[in-house]
C-alpha positions as CSV (number, residue, x, y, z in Angstrom):
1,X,4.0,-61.0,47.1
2,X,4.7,-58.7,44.5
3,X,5.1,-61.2,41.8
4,X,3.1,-64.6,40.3
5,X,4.4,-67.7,40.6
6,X,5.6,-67.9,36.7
7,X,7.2,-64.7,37.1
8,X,8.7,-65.9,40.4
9,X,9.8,-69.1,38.7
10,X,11.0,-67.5,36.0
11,X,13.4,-65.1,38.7
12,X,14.3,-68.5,40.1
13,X,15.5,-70.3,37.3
14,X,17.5,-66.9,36.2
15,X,18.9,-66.2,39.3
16,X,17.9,-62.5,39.0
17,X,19.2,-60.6,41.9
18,X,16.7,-58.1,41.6
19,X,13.8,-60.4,43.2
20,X,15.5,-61.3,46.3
21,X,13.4,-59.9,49.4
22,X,10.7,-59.5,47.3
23,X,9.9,-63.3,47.9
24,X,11.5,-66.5,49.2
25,X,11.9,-69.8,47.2
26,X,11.3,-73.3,49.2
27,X,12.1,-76.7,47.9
28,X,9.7,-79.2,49.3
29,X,12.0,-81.9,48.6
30,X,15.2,-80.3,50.9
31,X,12.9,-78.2,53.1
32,X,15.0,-75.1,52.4
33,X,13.7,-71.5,51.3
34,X,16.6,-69.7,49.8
35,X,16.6,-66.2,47.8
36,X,15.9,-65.9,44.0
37,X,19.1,-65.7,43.0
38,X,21.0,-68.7,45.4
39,X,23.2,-70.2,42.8
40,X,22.3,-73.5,44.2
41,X,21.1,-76.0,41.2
42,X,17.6,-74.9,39.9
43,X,14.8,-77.3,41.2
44,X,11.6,-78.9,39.6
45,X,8.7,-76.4,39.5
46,X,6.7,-79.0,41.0
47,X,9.4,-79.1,44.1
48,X,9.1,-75.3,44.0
49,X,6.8,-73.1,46.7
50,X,6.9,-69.3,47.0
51,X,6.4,-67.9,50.2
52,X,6.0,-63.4,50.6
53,X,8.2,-63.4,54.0
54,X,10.9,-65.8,55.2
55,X,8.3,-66.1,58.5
56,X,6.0,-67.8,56.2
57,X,8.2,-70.0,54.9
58,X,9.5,-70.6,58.6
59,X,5.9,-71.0,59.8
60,X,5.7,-74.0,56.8
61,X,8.8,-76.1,58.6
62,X,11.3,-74.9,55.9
63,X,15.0,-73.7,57.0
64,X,17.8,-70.9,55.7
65,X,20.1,-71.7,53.2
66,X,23.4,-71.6,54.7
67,X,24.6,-70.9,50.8
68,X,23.0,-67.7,50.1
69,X,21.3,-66.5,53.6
70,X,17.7,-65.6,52.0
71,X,17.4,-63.1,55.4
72,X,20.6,-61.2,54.3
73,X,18.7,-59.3,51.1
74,X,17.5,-56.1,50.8
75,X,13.6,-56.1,52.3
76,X,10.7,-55.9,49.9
77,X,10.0,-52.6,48.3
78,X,6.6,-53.8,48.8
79,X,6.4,-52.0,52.5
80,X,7.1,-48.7,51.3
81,X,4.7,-48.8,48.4
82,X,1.7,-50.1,50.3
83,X,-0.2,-47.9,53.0
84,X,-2.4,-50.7,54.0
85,X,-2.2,-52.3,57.7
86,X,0.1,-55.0,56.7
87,X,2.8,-52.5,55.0
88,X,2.5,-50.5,57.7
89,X,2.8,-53.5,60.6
90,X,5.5,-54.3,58.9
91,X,7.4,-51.4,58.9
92,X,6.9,-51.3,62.6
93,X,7.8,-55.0,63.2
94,X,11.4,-53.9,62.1
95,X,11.7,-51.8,63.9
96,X,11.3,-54.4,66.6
97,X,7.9,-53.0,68.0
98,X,6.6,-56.4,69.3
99,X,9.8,-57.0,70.9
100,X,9.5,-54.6,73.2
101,X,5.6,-53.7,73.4
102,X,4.3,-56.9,72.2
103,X,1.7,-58.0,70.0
104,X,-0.8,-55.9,72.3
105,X,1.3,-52.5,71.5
106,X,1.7,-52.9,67.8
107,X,-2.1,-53.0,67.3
108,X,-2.0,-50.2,69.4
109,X,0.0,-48.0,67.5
110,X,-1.9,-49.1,64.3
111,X,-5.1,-48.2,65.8
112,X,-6.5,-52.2,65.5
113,X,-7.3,-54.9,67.6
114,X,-4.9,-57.7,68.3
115,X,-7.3,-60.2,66.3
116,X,-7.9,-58.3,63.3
117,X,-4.3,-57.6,62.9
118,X,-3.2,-61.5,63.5
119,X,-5.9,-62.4,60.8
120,X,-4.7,-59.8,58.4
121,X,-1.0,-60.7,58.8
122,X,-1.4,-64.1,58.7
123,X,-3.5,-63.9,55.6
124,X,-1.7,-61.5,53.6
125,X,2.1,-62.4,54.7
126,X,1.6,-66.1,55.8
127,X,2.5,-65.7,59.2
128,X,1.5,-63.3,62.6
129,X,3.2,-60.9,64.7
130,X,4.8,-63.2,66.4
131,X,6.2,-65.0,63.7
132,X,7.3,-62.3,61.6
133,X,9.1,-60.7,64.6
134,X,10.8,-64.0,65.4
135,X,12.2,-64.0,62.0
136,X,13.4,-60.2,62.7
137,X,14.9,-61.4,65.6
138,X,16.8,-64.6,64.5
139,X,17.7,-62.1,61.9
140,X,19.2,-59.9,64.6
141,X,21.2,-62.9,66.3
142,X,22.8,-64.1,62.8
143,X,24.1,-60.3,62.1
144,X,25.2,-60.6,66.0
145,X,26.8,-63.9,66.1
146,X,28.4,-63.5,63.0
147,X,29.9,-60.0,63.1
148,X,31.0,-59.5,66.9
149,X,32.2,-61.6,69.4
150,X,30.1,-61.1,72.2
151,X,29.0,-63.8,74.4
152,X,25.7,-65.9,73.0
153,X,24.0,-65.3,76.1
154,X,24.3,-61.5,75.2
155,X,23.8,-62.4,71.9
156,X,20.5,-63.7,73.0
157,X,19.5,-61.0,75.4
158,X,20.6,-58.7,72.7
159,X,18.3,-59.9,69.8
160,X,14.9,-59.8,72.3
161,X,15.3,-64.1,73.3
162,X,13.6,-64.6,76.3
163,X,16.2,-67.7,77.1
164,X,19.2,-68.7,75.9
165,X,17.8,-72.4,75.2
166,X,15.2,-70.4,72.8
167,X,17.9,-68.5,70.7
168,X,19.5,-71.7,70.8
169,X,16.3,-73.7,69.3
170,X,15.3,-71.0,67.1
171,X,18.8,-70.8,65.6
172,X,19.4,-74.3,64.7
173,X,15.3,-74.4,63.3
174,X,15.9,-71.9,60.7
175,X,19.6,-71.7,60.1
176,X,19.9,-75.4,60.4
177,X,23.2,-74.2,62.5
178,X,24.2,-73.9,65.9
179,X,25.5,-70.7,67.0
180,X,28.9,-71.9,67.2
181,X,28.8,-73.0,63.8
182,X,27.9,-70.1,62.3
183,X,30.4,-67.5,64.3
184,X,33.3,-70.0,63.0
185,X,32.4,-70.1,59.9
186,X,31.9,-65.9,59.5
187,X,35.3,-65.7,61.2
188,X,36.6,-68.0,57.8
189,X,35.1,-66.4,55.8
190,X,35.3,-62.4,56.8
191,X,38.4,-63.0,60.1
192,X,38.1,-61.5,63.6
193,X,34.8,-60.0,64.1
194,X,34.0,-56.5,65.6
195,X,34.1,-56.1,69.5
196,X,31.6,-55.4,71.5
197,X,29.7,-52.0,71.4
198,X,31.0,-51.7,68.1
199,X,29.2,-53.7,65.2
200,X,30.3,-53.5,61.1
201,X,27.6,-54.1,58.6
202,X,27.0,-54.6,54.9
203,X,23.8,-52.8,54.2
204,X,22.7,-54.9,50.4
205,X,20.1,-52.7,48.3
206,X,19.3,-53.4,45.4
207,X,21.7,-52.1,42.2
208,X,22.0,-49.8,41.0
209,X,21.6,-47.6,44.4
210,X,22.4,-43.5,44.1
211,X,23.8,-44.1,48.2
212,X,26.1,-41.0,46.9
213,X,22.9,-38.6,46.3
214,X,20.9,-39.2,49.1
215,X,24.8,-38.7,51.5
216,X,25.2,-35.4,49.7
217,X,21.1,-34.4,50.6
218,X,22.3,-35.1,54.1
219,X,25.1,-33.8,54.4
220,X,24.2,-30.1,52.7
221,X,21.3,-30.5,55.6
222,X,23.8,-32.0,58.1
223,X,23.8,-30.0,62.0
224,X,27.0,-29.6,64.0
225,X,27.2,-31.7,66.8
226,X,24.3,-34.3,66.0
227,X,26.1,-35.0,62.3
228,X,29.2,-35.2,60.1
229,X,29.2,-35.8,56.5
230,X,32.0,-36.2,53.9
231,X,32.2,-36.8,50.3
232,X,31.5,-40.4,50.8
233,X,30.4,-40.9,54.2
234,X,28.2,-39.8,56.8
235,X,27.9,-40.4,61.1
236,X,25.2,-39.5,63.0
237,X,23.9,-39.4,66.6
238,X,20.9,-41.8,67.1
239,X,18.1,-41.8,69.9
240,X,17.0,-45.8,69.7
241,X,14.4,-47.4,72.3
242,X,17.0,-49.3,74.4
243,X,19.9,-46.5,74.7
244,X,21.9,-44.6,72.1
245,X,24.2,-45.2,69.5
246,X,26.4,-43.6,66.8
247,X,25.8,-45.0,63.1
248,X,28.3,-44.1,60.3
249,X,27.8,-45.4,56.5
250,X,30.0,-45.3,53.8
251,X,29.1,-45.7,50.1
252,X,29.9,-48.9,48.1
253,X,29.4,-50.6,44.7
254,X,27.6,-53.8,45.8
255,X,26.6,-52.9,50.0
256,X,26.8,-49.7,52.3
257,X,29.1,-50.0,54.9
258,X,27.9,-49.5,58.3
259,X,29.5,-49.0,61.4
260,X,27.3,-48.9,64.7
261,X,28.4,-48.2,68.2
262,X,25.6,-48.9,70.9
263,X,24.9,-48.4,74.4
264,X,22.8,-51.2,74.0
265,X,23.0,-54.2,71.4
266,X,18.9,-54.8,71.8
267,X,18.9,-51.6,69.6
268,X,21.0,-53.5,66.6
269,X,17.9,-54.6,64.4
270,X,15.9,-50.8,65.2
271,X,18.8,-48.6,64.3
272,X,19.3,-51.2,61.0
273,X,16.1,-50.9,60.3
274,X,16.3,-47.0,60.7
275,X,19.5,-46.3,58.5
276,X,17.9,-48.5,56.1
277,X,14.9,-46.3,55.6
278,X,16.8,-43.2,56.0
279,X,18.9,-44.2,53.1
280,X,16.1,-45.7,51.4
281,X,17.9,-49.4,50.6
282,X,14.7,-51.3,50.2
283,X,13.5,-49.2,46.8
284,X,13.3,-51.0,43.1
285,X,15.2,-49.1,41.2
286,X,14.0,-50.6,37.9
287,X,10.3,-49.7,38.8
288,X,10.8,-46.2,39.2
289,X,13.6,-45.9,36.5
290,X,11.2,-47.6,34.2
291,X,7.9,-45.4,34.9
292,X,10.2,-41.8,35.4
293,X,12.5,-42.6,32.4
294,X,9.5,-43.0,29.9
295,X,9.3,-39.4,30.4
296,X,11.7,-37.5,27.4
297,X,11.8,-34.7,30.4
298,X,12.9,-36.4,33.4
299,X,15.0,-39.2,30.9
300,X,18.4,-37.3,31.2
301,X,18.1,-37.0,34.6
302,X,17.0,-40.3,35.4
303,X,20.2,-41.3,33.3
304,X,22.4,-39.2,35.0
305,X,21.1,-40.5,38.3
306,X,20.8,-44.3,38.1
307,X,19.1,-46.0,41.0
308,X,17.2,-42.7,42.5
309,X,16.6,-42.6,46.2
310,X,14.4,-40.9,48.3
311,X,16.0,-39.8,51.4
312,X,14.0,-41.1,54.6
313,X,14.4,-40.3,58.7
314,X,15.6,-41.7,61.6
315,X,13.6,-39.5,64.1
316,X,10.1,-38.4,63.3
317,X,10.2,-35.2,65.6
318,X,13.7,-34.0,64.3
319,X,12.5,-34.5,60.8
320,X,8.9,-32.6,61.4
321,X,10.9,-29.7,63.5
322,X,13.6,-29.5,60.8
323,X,10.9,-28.9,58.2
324,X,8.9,-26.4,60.5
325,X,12.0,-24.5,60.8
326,X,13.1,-24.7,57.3
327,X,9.7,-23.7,55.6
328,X,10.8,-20.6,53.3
329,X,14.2,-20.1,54.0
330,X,17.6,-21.6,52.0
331,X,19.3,-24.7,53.4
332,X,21.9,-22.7,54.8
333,X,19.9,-20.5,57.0
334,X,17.7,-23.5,58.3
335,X,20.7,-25.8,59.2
336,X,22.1,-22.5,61.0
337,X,19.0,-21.9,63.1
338,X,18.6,-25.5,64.0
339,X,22.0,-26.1,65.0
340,X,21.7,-23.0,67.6
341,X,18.3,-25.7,68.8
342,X,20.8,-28.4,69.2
343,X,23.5,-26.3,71.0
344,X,21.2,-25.1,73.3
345,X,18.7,-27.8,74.1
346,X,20.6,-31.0,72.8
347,X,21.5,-34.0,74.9
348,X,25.3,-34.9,75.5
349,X,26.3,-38.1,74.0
350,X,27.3,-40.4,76.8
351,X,29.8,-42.1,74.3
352,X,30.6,-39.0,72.1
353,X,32.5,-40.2,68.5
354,X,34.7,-37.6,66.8
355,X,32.6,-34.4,66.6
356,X,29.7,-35.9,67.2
357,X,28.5,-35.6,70.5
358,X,24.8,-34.6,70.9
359,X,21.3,-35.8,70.8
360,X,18.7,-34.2,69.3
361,X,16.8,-32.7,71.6
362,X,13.7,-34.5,73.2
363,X,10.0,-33.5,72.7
364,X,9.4,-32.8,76.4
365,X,12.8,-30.4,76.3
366,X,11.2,-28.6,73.3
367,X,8.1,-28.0,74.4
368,X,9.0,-26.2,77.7
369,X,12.7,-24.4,75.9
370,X,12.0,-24.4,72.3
371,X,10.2,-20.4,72.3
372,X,13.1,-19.3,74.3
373,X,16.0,-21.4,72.5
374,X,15.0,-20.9,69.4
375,X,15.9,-17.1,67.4
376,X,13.8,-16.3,64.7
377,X,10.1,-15.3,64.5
378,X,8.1,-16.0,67.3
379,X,5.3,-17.9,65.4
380,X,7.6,-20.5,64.1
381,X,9.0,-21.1,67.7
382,X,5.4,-21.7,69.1
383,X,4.9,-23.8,66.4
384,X,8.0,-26.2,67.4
385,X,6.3,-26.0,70.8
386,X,3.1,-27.1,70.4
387,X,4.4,-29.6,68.1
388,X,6.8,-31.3,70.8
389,X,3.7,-30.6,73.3
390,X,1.6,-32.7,71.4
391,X,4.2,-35.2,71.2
392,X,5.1,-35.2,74.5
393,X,1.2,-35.7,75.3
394,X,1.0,-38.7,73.3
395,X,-1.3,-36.0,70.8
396,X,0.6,-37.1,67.9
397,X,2.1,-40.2,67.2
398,X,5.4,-39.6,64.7
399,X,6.4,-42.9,63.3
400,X,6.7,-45.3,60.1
401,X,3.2,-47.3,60.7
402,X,1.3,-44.1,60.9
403,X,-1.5,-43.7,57.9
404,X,-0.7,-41.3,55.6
405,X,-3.8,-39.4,55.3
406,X,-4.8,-39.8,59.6
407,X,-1.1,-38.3,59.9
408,X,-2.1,-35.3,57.8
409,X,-4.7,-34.5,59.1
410,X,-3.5,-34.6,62.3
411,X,-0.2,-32.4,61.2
412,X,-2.1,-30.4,59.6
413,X,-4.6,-29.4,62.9
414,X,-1.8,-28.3,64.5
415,X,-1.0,-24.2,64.4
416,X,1.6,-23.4,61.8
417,X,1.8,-26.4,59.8
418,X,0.0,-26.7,56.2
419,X,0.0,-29.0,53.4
420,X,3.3,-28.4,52.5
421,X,5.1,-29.5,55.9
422,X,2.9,-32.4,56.1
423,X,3.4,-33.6,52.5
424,X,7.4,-33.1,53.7
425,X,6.7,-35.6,56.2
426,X,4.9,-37.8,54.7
427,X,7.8,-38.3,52.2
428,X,10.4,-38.4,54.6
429,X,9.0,-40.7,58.1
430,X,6.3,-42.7,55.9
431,X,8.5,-42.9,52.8
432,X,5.5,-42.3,51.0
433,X,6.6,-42.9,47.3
434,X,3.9,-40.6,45.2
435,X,4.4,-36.9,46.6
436,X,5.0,-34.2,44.9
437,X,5.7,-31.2,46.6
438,X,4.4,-28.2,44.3
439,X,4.9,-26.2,46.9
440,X,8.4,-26.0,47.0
441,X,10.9,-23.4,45.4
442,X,13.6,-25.5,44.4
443,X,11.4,-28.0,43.1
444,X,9.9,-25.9,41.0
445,X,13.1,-24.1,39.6
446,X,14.7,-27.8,39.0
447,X,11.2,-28.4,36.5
448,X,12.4,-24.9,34.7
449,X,16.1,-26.6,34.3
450,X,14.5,-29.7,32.4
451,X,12.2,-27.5,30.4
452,X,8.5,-27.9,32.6
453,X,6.9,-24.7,33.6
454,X,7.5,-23.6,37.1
455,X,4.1,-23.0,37.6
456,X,2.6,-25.6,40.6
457,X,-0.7,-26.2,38.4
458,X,1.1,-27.1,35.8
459,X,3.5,-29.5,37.4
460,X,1.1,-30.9,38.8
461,X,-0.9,-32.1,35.9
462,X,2.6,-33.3,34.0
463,X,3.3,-35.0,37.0
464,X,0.4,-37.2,36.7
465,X,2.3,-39.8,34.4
466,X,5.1,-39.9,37.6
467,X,2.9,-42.2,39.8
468,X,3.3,-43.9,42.2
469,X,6.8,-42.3,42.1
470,X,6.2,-38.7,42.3
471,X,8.6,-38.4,45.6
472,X,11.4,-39.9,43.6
473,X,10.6,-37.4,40.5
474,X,11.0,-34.5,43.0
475,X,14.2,-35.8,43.9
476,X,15.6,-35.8,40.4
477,X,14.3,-32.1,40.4
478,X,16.0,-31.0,43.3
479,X,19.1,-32.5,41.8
480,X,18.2,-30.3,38.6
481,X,17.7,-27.0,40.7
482,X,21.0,-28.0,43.0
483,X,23.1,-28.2,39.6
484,X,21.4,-25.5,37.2
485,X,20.7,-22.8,40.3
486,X,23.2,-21.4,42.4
487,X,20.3,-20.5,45.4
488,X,17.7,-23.0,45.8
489,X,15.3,-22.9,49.2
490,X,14.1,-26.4,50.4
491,X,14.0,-27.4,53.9
């Protein structure tokens, strides 16, 4: 948990919003765990117990509050600033890992046994695997029941339930609802809910939110075919473990609207979980506005851009070939050399929306077509190979549970790719919060704009008084270069 209990009291008796997924707040007496800010009437501090994850508190016997649904917050900024196992399992658990390879495969892909990871989980979160992925599931099922009308028993199948007596048990444990109940009253509250295939989402983060910033970051980046972006929108293609899907959000004052059409609804909670990280809607804002703005050189742009956000990825092999490809050369030139990569190696949508109707395309495609698809020089082309070789292999493992420094050095043993690349994706897949890449042109010309030197070394050692948010300071100077340079060059 990110904060003590007389801070966490303290966020409890002032309802302050900005606390809410960084803990829950159970009441011995009701046996309810609610968010920080539930407007419900404060309780003793005696009465009072803080849990890190609503799994804990589930784990403990306590039930949801129907009043301010404690699972409907943005999640902890906690997992993006920690690199240790249990930020990193959890990261993965979202993405509904255990659901679909069990406990077994997340310790796999963390590189642990099942038994250390249980004892670290339960020891630093208050619950397992198993119990933290229930909670991602029942999670799942609520955002199901209450914003489609699908039947429960696909409801249930949907949200990973291996029974519909299950979904029905867990439901009523921690909702204190039956699943009836809880579709009637979302239909009073928001009318007819979405059909199926299609589901409509609030996406909370925590205010204020620059949503706006990272959509235009996109969408200068954005590829024909796989994307479309507007002033206040953006859709994409997405490749999810279950099927496909097609994932449009839309900028707001309070929530980011979110429209997703499946192939398969057992891909709801991964593809949330994805356009959550992409659009980076777990961050604290306050954190990083209070460590980058009590710098007089990055103040007027952390001003100017309240609520900075580092813009994250839904695929780890588009991201890594995207950067490959767009190493020295502008924006424009990368975006037009990768969308000839998509045209000619993409997979058809099976469900095509608007103008978007491919799929990025797959390692194993790549690594047999990519020298041939690809124009440009021959190097970088082998480079995208052997990336999407190793890949394919099972060589290199692209994902958000990966360690930071066993991920660059694995990057970074592969032909073509140096520090640069690898601190790119770092940033991007991990969401690492503290780099800063030197390295990069437009970078560099946004520290001239606001008055730094654009010399790497010197950066560098001014940039020392950014941690841990160094990522987030390079995002207020690519802002700088976008708005004070005509021709900038990032990838």
């Amino acid at each position: 948990m990110l904060v003590g209990t007389e801070e966490a009291l303290r966020a409890v008796a002032s309802r302050d919003a900005r606390f809410d997924g960084c803990f829950v707040h159970a009441v011995r007496s009701t046996g309810i765990y609610c968010r920080p800010s539930c407007p419900a009437r404060t309780p003793k501090p005696a009465n009072s117990v803080f849990f890190p994850t609503a799994a804990a508190a589930q784990a403990a016997g306590y039930r949801a509050c129907r009043r301010c649904l404690p699972d409907a917050v943005p999640g902890s900024p906690e997992w993006n600033l920690r690199a240790d196992l249990a930020g990193r399992a959890m990261r993965l658990i979202s993405d509904g890992v255990v659901d679909r390879c069990g406990v077994r495969g997340l310790a796999k892909q963390l590189g642990y046994s099942t038994r250390h990871l249980t004892r670290v989980l339960t020891a630093e979160l208050g619950a397992g695997p198993l119990g933290l992925a229930r909670a991602h599931r029942a999670h799942s099922a609520r955002l199901l029941i209450e914003t489609t009308g699908i039947a429960f028993s696909d409801v249930a199948f949907a949200a990973g339930f291996s029974s519909l007596r299950q979904f029905n048990d867990t439901m009523r444990e921690i909702f204190g609802s039956t699943p009836t109940e809880m579709r009637a009253r979302a239909q009073r509250r928001t009318g007819v809910p979405s059909g199926a295939g299609a589901v409509h989402l609030r996406l909370p983060f925590r205010a204020p939110c620059d949503v706006a910033a990272v959509l235009r970051f996109l969408g200068q980046r954005a590829l024909a075919g796989l994307e479309n972006a507007g002033p206040d929108q953006y859709t994409r293609a997405l490749r999810l473990p279950y099927g496909t899907g097609v994932a449009t959000v839309r900028t707001g004052e309070k929530h980011v609207a979110c429209t997703l059409r499946l192939t398969d609804m057992r891909d709801l909670g991964s593809a949330v979980a994805r356009l959550r990280r992409l659009l980076d809607l777990d961050a604290d804002p306050v954190a990083i506005s209070d460590v980058l703005g009590a710098d007089s050189v990055l103040r007027p742009a952390v001003t100017r851009s309240p609520g900075v956000r580092l813009p994250g990825s839904v695929d780890g092999l588009e991201n890594l070939v995207r950067a490959v490809i767009g190493q020295q050369i502008s924006v424009a030139a990368a975006r037009k050399t990768t969308e000839r990569l998509v045209t000619a190696l993409g997979e058809p949508l099976p469900h095509p929306d608007g103008t978007v109707t491919t799929l990025f395309p797959t390692a194993e495609v790549l690594a047999e077509h990519a020298v041939e698809a690809l124009p440009g020089p021959r190097r970088r082309a082998e480079t995208v190979r052997d990336v999407a070789t190793a890949v394919a292999e099972g060589r290199l493992a692209l994902h958000p549970g990966r360690d930071e420094a066993e991920l660059r050095a694995d990057l970074e043993r592969l032909r073509g790719i140096g520090p640069w690349t690898s601190s790119y994706v770092a940033m991007r897949v991990l969401g690492s919060p503290d780099v800063l890449l030197t390295g990069d042109l437009a970078l560099r010309r946004g520290a001239a704009v606001l008055g730094l030197s654009e010399h790497p070394a010197t950066i560098e050692s001014h940039a020392r008084r950014w941690s841990p948010w160094r990522s987030y300071a390079g995002v207020l100077l690519w802002e700088a270069a976008a708005n004070g340079v005509s021709q900038q060059q990032a990838a």
